[in-house]
C-alpha positions, 0 to 999 in steps of 0.5 A: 500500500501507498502509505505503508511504504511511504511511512517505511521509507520514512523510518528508515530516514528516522523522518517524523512528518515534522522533519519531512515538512521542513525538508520539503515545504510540503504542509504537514496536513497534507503529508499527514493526509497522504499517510493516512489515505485521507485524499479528500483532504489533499488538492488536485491532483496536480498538486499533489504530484508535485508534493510527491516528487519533492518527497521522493527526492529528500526520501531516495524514491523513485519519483514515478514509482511512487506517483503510481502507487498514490494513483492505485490507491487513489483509484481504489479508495475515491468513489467515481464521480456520478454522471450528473446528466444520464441520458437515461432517467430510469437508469440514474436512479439505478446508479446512485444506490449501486454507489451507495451500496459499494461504499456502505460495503467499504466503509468497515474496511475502510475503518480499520486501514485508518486505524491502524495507519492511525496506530502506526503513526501514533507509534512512530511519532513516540519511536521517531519523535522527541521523548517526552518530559515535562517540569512540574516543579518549578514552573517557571524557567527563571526562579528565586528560592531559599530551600536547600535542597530544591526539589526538583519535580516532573514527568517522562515516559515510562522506562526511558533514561532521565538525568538531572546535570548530568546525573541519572534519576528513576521514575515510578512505574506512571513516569513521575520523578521526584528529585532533591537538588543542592544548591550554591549560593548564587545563581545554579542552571539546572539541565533535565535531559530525557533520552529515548531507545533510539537516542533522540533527546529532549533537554530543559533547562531551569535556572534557580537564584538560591538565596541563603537566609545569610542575606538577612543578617545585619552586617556586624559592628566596625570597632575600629569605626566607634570612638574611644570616648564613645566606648568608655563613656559613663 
């Protein structure tokens, strides 16, 4: 099928529809579409040809073999358009029933290429993609504290490696981690890097202001500063 072997010769290039968007300039809706056998949301197909040579060319395709491929599983998917001016009456009502019936016929078959296209796609996003990971704790990028230690909070996928400046953390069996962060007097840049199994990273960076309570304390008294007839006075 058209779509299967678009999608394998995008794994094989560790493409996402976001990486062959760019390197195309071709909309991401509409290569979401092509992956998807969603052809009534796609252009004429004139346009769409010219899409399909530009993907062939970043993917190492031969162009018109995957032209033909589109126009096969174009053709078995699209319904024919109806003849709007039968030159029989009688055989007009016949046709558009015939149409119907075949497509109510397709429509589970239908149902369940798009779910597993759907499937697919979900899939490869997380093998291809960015590995998730979100910071609950702190929100901000910019922060100020006065704990000592910072606890650090968030959340990643499940089994995937995770560390903080460099050091490894573990999550809980729903990707949650918690971790105490010591602090510097100052201000401290901290990294969250999260890898996946095929070695695609996401990296966050926070930067936390530590305040000791140090900073509240009056300065002490300058002896040299006090006069003598001020120390020794009655």
């Amino acid at each position: 099928m058209f779509s299967e072997f678009l999608l394998q010769k995008m794994g094989e290039k560790n493409f996402t529809v976001e990486d062959l968007s760019r390197l195309t300039s071709v909309s991401e809706n509409y290569i979401s579409a092509l992956l998807e056998n969603k052809f009534n949301e796609l252009p004429a197909n004139v346009f769409v040809k010219g899409y399909l040579q530009k993907i062939a060319s970043i993917l190492d395709i031969d162009e018109e073999n995957l032209w033909n491929l589109y126009l096969k599983e174009y053709n078995n998917i699209m319904p024919p358009l109806l003849d709007m001016l039968p030159t029989n009456r009688f055989d007009s009502k016949e046709k558009v029933p015939s149409q119907l019936f075949k497509t109510f016929h397709y429509a589970p078959i239908i149902a369940i290429i798009f779910t597993a296209l759907g499937f697919i796609l979900f899939q490869s996003r997380i093998l291809f993609g960015e590995p998730p990971l979100k910071i609950n704790s702190p929100l901000f990028e910019n922060i100020q504290t006065s704990d000592n230690p910072f606890i650090i909070e968030g959340e990643g996928q499940p089994h995937s490696y995770i560390t903080i400046n460099g050091k490894e953390i573990y999550l809980s069996d729903d990707g949650k981690f918690s971790e105490p962060i010591q602090l510097k007097p100052g201000l401290n840049e901290i990294s969250i890097k999260a890898t996946n199994r095929i070695g695609k990273t996401k990296i966050i960076t926070k930067q936390i202001y530590f305040e000791t309570s140090s900073s509240n304390i009056a300065p002490p008294l300058n002896l040299n500063s006090v006069t003598n007839s001020t120390l020794f006075t009655p």
